[in-house]
Gaussian input, Z-matrix of N, CA and C with variables (Angstrom, degrees):
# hf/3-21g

backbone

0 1
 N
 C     1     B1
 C     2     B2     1     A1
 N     3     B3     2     A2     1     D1
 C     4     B4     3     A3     2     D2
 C     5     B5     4     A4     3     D3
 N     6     B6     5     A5     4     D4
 C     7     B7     6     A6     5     D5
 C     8     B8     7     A7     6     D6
 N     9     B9     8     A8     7     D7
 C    10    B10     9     A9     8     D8
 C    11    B11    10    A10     9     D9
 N    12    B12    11    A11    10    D10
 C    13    B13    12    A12    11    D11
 C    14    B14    13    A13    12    D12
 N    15    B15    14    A14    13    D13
 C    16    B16    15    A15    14    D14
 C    17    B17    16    A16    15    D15
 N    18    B18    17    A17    16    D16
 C    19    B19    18    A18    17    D17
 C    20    B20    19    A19    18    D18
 N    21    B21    20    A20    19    D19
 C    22    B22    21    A21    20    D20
 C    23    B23    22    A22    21    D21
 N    24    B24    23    A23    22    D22
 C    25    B25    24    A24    23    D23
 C    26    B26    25    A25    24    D24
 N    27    B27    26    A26    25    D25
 C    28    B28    27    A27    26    D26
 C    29    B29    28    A28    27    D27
 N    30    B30    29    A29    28    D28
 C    31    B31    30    A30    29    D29
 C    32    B32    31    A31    30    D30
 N    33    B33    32    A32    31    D31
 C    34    B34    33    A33    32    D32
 C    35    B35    34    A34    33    D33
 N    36    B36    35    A35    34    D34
 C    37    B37    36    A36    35    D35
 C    38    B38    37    A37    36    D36
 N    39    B39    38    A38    37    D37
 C    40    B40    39    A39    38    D38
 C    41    B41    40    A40    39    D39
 N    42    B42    41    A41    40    D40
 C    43    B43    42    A42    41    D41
 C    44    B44    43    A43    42    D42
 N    45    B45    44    A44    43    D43
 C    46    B46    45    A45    44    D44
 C    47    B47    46    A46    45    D45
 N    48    B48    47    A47    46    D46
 C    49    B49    48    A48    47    D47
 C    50    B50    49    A49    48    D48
 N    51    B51    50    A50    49    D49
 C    52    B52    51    A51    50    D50
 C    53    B53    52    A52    51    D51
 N    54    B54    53    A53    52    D52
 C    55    B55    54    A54    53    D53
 C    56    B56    55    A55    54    D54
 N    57    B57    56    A56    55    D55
 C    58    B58    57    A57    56    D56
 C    59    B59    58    A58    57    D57
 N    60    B60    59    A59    58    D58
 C    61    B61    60    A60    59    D59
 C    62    B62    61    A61    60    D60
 N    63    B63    62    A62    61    D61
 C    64    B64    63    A63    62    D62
 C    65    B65    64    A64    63    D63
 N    66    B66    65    A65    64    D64
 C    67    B67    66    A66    65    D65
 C    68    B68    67    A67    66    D66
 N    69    B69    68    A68    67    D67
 C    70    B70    69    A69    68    D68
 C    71    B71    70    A70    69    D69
 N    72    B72    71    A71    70    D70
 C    73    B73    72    A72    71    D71
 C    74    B74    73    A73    72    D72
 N    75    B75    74    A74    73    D73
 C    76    B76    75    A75    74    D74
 C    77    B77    76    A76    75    D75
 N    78    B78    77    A77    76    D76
 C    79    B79    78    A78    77    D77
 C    80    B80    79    A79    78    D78
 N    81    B81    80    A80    79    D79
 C    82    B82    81    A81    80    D80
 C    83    B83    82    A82    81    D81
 N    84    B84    83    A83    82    D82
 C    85    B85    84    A84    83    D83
 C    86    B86    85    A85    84    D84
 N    87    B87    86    A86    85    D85
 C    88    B88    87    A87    86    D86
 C    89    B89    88    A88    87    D87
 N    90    B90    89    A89    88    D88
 C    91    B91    90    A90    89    D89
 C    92    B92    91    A91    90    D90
 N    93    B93    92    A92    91    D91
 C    94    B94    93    A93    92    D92
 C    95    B95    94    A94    93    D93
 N    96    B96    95    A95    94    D94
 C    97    B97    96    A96    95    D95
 C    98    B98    97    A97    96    D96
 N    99    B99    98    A98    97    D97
 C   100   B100    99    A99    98    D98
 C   101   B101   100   A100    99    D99
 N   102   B102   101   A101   100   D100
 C   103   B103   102   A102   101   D101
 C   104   B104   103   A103   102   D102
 N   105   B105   104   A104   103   D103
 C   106   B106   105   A105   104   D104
 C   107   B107   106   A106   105   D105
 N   108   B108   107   A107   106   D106
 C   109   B109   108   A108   107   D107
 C   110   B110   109   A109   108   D108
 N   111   B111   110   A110   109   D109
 C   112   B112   111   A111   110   D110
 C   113   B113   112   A112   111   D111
 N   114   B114   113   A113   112   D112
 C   115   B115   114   A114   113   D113
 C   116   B116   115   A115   114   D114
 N   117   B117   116   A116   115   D115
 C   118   B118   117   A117   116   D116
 C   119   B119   118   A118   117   D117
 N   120   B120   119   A119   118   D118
 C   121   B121   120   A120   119   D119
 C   122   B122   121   A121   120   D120
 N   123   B123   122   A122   121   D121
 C   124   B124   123   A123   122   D122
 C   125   B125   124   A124   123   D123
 N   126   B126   125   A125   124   D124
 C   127   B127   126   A126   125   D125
 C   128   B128   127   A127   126   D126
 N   129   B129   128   A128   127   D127
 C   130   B130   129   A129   128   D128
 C   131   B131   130   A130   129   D129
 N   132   B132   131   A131   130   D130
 C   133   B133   132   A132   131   D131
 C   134   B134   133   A133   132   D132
 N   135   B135   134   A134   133   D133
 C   136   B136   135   A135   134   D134
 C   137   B137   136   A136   135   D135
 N   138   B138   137   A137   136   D136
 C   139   B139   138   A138   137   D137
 C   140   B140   139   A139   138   D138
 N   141   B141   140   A140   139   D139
 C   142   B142   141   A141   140   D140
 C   143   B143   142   A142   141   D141
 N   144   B144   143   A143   142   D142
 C   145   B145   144   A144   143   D143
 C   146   B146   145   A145   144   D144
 N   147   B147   146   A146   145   D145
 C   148   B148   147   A147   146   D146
 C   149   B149   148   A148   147   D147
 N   150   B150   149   A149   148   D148
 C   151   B151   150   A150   149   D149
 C   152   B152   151   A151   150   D150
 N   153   B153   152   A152   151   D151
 C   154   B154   153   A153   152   D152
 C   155   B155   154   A154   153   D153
 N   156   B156   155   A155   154   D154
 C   157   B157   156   A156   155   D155
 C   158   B158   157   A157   156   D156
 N   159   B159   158   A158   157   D157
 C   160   B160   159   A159   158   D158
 C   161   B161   160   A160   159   D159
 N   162   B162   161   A161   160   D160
 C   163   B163   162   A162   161   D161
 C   164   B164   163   A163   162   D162
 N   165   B165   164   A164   163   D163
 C   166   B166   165   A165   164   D164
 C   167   B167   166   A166   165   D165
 N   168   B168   167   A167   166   D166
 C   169   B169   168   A168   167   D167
 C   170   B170   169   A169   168   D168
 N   171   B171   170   A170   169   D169
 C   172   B172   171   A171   170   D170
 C   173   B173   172   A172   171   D171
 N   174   B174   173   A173   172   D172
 C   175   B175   174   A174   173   D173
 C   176   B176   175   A175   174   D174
 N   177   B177   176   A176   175   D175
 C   178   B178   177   A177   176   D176
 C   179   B179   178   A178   177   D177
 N   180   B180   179   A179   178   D178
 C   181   B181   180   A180   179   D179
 C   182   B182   181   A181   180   D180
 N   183   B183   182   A182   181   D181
 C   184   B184   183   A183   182   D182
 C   185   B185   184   A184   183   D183
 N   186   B186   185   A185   184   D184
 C   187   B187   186   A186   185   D185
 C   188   B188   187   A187   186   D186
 N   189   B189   188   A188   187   D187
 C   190   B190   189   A189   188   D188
 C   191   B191   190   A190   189   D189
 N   192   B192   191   A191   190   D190
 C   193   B193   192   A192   191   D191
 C   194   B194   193   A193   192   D192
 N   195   B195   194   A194   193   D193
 C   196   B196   195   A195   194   D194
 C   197   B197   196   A196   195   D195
 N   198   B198   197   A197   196   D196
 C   199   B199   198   A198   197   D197
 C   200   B200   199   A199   198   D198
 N   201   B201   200   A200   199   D199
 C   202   B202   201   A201   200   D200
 C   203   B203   202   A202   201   D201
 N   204   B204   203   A203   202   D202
 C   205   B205   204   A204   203   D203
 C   206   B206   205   A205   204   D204
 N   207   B207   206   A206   205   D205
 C   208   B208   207   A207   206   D206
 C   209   B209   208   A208   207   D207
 N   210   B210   209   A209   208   D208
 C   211   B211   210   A210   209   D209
 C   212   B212   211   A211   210   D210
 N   213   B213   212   A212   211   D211
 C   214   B214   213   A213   212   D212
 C   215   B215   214   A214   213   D213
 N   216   B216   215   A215   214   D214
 C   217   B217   216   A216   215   D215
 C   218   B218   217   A217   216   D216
 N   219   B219   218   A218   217   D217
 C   220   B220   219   A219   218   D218
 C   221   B221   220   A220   219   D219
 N   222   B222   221   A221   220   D220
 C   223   B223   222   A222   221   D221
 C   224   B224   223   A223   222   D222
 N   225   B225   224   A224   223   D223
 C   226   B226   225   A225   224   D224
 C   227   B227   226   A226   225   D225
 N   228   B228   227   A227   226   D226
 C   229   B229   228   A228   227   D227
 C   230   B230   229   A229   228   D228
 N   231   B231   230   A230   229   D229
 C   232   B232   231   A231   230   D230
 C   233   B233   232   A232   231   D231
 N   234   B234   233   A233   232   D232
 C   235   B235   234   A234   233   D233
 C   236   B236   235   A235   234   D234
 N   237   B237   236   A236   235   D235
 C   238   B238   237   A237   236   D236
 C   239   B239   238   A238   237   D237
 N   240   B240   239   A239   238   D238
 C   241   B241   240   A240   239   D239
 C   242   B242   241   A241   240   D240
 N   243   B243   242   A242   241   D241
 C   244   B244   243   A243   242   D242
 C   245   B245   244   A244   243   D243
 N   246   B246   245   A245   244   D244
 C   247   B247   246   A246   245   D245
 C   248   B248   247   A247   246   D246
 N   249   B249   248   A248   247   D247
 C   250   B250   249   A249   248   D248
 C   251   B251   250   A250   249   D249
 N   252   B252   251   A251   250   D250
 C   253   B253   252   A252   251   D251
 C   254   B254   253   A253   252   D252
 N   255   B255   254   A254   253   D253
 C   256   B256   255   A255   254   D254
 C   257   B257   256   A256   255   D255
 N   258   B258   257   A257   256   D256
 C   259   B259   258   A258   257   D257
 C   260   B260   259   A259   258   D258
 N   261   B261   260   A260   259   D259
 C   262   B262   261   A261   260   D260
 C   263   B263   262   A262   261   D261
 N   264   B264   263   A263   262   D262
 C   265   B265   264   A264   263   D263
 C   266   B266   265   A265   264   D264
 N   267   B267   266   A266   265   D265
 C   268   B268   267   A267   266   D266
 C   269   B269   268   A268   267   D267
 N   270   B270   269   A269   268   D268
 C   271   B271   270   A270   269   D269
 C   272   B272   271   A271   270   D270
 N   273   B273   272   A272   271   D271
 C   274   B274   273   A273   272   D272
 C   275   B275   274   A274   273   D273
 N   276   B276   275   A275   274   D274
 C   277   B277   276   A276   275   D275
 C   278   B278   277   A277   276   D276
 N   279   B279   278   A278   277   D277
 C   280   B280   279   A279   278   D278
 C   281   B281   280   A280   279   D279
 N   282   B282   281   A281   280   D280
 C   283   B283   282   A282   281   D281
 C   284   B284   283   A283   282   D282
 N   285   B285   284   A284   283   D283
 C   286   B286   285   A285   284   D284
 C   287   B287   286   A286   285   D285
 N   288   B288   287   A287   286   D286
 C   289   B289   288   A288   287   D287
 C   290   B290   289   A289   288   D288
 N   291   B291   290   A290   289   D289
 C   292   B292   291   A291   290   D290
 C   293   B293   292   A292   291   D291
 N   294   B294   293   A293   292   D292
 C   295   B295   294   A294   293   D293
 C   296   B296   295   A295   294   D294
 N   297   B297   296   A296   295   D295
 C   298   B298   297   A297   296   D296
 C   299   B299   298   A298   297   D297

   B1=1.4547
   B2=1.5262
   B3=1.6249
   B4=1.5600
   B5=1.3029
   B6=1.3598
   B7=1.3887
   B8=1.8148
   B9=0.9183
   B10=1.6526
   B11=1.6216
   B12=1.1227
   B13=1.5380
   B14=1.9628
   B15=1.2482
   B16=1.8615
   B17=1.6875
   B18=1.4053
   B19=1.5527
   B20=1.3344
   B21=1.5357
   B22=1.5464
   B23=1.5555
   B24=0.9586
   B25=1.6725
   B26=1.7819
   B27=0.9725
   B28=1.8424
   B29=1.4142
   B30=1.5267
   B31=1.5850
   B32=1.4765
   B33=1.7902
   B34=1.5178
   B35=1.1962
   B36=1.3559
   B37=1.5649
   B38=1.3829
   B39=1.2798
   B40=1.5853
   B41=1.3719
   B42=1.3980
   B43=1.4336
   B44=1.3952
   B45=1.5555
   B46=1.6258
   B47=1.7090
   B48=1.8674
   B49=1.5826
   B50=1.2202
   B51=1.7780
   B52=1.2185
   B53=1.1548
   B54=1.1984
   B55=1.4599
   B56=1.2039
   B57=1.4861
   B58=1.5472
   B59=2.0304
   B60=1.3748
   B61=0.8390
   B62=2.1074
   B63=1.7478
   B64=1.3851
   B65=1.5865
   B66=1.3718
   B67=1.1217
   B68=1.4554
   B69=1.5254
   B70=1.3324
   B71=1.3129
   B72=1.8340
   B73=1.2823
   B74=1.4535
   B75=1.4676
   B76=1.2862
   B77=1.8583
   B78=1.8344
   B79=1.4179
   B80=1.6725
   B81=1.8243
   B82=1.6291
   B83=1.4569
   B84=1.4075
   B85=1.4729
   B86=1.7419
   B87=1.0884
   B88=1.5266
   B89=1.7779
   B90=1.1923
   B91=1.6965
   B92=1.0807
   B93=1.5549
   B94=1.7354
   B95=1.4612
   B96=1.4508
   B97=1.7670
   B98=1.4817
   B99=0.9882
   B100=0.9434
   B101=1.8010
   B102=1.2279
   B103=1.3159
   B104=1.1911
   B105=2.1612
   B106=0.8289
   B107=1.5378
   B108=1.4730
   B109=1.6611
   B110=1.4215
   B111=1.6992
   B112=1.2719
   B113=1.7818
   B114=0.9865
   B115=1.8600
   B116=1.5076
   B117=1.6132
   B118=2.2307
   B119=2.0296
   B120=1.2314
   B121=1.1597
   B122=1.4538
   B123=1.2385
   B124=1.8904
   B125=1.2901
   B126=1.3323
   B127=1.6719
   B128=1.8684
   B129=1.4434
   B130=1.5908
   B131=1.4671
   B132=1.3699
   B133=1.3022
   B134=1.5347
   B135=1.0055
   B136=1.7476
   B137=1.1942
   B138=1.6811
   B139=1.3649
   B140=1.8725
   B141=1.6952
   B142=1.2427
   B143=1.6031
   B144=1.0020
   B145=1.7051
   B146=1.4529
   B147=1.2839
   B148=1.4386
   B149=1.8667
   B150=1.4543
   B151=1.5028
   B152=1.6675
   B153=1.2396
   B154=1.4677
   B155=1.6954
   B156=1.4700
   B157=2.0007
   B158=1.4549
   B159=1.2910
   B160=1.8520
   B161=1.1095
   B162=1.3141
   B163=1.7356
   B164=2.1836
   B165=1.3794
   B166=1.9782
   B167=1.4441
   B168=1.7261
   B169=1.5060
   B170=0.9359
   B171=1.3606
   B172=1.6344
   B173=1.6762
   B174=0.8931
   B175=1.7646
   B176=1.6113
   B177=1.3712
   B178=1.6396
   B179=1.6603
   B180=1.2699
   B181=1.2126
   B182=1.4072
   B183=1.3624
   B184=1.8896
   B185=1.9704
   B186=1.1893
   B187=1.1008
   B188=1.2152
   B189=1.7371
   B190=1.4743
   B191=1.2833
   B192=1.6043
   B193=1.7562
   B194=2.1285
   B195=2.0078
   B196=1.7834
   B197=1.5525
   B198=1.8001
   B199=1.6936
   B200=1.1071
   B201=1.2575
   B202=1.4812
   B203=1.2636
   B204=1.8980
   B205=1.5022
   B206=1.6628
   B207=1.0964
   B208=1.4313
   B209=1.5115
   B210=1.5192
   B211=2.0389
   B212=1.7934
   B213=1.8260
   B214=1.2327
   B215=1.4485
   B216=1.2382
   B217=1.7082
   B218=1.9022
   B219=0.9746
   B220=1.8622
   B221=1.6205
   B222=1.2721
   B223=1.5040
   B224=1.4205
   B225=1.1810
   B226=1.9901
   B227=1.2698
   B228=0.8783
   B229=1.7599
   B230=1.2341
   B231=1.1727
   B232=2.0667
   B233=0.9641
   B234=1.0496
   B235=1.2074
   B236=1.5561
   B237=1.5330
   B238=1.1912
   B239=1.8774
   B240=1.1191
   B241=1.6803
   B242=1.5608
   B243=1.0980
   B244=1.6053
   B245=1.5786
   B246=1.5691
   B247=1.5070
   B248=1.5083
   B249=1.7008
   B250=1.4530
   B251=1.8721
   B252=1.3459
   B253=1.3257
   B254=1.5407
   B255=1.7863
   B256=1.6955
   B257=1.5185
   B258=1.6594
   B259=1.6802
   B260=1.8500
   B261=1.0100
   B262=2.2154
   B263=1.6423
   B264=1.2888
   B265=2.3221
   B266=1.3949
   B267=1.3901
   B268=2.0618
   B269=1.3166
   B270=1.4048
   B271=1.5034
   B272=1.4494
   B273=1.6085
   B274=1.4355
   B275=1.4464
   B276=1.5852
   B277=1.1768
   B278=1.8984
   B279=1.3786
   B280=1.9465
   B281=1.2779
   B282=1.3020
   B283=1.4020
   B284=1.5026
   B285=1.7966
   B286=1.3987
   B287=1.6759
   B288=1.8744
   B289=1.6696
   B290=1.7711
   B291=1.1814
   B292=1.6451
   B293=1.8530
   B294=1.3803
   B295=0.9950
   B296=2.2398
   B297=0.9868
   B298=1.4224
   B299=1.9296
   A1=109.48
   A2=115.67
   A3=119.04
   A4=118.31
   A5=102.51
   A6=110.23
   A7=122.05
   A8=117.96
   A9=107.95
   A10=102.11
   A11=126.66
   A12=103.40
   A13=114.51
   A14=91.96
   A15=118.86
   A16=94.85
   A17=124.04
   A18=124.34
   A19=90.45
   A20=137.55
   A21=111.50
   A22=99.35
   A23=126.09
   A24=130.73
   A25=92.50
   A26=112.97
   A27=133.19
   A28=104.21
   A29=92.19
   A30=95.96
   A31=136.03
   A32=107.07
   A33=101.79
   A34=99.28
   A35=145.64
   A36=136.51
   A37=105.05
   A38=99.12
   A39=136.34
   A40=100.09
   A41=134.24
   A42=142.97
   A43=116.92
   A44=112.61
   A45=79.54
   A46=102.29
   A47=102.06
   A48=103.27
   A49=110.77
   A50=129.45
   A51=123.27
   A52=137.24
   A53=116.29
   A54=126.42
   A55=98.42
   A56=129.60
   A57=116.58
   A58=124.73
   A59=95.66
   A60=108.33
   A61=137.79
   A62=88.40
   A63=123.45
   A64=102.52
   A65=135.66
   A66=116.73
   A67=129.54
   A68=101.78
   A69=116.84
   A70=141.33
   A71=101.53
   A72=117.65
   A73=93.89
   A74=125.59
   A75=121.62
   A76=107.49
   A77=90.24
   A78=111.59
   A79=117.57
   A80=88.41
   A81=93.20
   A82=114.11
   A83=120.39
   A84=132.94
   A85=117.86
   A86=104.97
   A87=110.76
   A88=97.52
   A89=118.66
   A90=97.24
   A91=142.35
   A92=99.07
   A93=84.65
   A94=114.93
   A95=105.38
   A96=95.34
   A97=115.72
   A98=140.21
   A99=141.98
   A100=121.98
   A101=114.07
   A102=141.32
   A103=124.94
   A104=113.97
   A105=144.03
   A106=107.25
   A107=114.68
   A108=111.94
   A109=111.96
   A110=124.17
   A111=118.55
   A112=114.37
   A113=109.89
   A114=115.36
   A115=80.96
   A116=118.66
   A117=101.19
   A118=79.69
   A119=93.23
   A120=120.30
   A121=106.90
   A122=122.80
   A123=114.64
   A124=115.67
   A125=116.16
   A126=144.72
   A127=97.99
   A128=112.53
   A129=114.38
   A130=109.06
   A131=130.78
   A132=130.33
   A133=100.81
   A134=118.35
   A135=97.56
   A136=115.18
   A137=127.06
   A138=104.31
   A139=109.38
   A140=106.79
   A141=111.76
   A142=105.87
   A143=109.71
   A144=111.34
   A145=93.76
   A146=123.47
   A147=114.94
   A148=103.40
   A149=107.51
   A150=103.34
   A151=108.01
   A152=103.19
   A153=103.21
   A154=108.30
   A155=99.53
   A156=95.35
   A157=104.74
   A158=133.57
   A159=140.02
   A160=91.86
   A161=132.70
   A162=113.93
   A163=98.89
   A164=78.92
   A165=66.40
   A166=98.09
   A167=122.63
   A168=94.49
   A169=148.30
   A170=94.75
   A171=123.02
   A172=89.35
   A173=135.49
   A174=143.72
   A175=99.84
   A176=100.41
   A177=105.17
   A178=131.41
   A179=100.75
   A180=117.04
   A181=115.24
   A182=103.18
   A183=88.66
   A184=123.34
   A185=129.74
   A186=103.45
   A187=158.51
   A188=106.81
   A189=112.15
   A190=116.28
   A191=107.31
   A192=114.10
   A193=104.60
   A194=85.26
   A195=85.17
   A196=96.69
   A197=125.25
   A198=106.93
   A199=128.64
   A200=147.30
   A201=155.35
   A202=143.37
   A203=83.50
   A204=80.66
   A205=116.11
   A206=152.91
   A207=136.35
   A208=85.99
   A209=85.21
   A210=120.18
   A211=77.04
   A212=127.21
   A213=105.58
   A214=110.78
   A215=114.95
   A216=119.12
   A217=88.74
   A218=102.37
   A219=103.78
   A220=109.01
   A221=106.73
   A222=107.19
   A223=94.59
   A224=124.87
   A225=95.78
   A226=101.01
   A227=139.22
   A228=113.84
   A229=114.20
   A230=140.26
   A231=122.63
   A232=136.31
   A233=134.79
   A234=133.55
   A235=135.16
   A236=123.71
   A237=136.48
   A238=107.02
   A239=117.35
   A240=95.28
   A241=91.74
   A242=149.49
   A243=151.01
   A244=130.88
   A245=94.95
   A246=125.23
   A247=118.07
   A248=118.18
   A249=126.76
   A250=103.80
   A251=112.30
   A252=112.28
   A253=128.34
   A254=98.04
   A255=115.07
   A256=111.92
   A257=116.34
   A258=127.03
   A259=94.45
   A260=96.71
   A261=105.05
   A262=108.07
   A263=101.75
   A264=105.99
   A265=91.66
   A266=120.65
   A267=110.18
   A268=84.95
   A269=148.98
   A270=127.79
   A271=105.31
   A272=111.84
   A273=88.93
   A274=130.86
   A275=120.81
   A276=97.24
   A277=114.60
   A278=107.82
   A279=108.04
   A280=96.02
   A281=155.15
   A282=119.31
   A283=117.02
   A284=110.93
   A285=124.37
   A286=102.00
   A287=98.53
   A288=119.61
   A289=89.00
   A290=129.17
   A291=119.45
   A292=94.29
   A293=117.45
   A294=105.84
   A295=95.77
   A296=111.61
   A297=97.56
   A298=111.02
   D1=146.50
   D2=159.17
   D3=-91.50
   D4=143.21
   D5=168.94
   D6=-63.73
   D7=162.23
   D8=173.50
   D9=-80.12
   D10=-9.43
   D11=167.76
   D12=-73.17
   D13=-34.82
   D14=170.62
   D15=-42.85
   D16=-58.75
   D17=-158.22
   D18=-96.61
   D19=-30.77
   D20=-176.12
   D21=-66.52
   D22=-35.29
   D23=-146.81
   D24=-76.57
   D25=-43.75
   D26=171.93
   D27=-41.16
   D28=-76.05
   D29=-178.92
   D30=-49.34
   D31=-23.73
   D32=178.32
   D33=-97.33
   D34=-17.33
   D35=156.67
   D36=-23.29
   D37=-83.47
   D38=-177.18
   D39=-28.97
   D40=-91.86
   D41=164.89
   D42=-40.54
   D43=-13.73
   D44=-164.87
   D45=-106.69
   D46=2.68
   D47=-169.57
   D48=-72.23
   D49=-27.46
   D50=162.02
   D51=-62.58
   D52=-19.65
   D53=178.81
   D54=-82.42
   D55=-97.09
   D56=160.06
   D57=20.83
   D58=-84.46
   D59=177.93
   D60=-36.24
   D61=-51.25
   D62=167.21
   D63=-75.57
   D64=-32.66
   D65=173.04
   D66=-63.20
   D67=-49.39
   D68=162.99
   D69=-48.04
   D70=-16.90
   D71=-179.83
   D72=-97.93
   D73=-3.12
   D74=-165.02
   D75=-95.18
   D76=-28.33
   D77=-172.49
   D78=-69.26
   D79=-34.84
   D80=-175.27
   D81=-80.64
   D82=-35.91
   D83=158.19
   D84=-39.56
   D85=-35.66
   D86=-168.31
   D87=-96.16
   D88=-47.82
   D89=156.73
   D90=-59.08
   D91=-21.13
   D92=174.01
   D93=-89.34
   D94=-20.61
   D95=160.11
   D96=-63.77
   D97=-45.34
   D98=168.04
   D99=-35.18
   D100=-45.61
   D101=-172.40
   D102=-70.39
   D103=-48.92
   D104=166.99
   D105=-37.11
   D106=106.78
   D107=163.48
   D108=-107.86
   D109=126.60
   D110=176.14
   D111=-73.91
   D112=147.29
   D113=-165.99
   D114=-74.12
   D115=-49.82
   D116=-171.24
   D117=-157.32
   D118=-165.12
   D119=-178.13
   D120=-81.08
   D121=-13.85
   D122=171.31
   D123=-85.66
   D124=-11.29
   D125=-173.71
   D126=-63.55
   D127=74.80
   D128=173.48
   D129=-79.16
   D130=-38.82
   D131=166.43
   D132=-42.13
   D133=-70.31
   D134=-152.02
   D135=-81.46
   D136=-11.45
   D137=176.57
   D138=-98.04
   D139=18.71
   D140=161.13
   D141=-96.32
   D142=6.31
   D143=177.23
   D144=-106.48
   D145=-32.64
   D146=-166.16
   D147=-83.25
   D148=-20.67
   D149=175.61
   D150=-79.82
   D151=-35.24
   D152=-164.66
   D153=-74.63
   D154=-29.57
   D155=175.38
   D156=-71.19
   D157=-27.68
   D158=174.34
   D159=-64.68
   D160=-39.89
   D161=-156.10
   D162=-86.36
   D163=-22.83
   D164=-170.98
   D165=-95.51
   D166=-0.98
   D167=154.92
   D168=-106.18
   D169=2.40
   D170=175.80
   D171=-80.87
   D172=-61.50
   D173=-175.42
   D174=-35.95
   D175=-52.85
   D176=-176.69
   D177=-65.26
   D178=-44.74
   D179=157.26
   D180=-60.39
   D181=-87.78
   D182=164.80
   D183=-16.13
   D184=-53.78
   D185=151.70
   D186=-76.02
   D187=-21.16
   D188=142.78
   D189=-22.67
   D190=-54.79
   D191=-148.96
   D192=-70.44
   D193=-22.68
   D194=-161.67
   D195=-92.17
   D196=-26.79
   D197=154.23
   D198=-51.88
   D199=-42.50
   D200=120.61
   D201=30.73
   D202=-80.77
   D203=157.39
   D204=-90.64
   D205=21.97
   D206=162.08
   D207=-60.85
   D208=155.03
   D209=-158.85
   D210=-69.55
   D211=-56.16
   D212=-152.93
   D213=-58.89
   D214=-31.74
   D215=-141.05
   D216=-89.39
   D217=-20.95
   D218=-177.11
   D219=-73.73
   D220=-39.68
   D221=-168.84
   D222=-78.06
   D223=-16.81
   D224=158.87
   D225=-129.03
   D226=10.41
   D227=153.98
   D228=-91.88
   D229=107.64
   D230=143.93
   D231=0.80
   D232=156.80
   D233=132.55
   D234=-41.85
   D235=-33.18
   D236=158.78
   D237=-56.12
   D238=0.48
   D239=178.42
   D240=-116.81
   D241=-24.95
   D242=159.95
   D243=-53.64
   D244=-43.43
   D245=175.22
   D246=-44.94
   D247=-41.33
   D248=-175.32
   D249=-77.96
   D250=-32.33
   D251=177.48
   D252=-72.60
   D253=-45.67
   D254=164.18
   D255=-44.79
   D256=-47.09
   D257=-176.32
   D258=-62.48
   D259=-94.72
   D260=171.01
   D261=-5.26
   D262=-47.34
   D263=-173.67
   D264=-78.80
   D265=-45.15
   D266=-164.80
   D267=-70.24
   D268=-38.91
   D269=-151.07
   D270=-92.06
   D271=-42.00
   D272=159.80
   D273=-73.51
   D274=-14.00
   D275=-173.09
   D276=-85.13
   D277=-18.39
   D278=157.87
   D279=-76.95
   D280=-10.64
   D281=158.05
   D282=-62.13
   D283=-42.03
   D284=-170.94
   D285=-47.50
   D286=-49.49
   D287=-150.79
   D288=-73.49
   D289=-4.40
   D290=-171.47
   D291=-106.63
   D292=-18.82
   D293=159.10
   D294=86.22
   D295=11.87
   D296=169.46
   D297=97.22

């Protein structure tokens, strides 16, 4: 038999690799908006690169945020494992909202 420390310890593996995971995809998205410098104002490539890296990290996070909250995945994760992804979506999304 396992102990319930055996199945809590399981369970946040389990739950916490998606979040993790989606954050990181949230992290790399949000640097490269970040990163993205337009050469001038005729420069349509890059501030369609700079919308499109906001949209997949705001997208990403946003699903972080919607694994999360299911009732199971909350009762053992924190708030400290959601929190780094929610920060990553607000920064891209005032990067999105500044428009480049």
């Amino acid at each position: 038999m396992t102990s319930v420390d055996d199945d809590h310890r399981w369970l946040v593996t389990v739950f916490a690799v998606p979040v993790v995971l989606l954050t990181l995809v949230s992290a790399y998205f949000c640097w490269t908006a970040l990163t993205i410098r337009p050469s001038g104002a005729w420069d349509d490539d890059a501030y369609a690169g700079i919308v499109l890296a906001c949209a997949m990290s705001v997208g990403a996070a946003g699903v972080a945020a919607a694994v999360w909250v299911s009732p199971p995945v909350r009762r053992v994760l924190g708030w400290g494992w959601v929190v780094p992804a929610l920060v990553l979506g607000a920064v891209a999304g005032v990067r999105w909202a500044l428009g480049g």
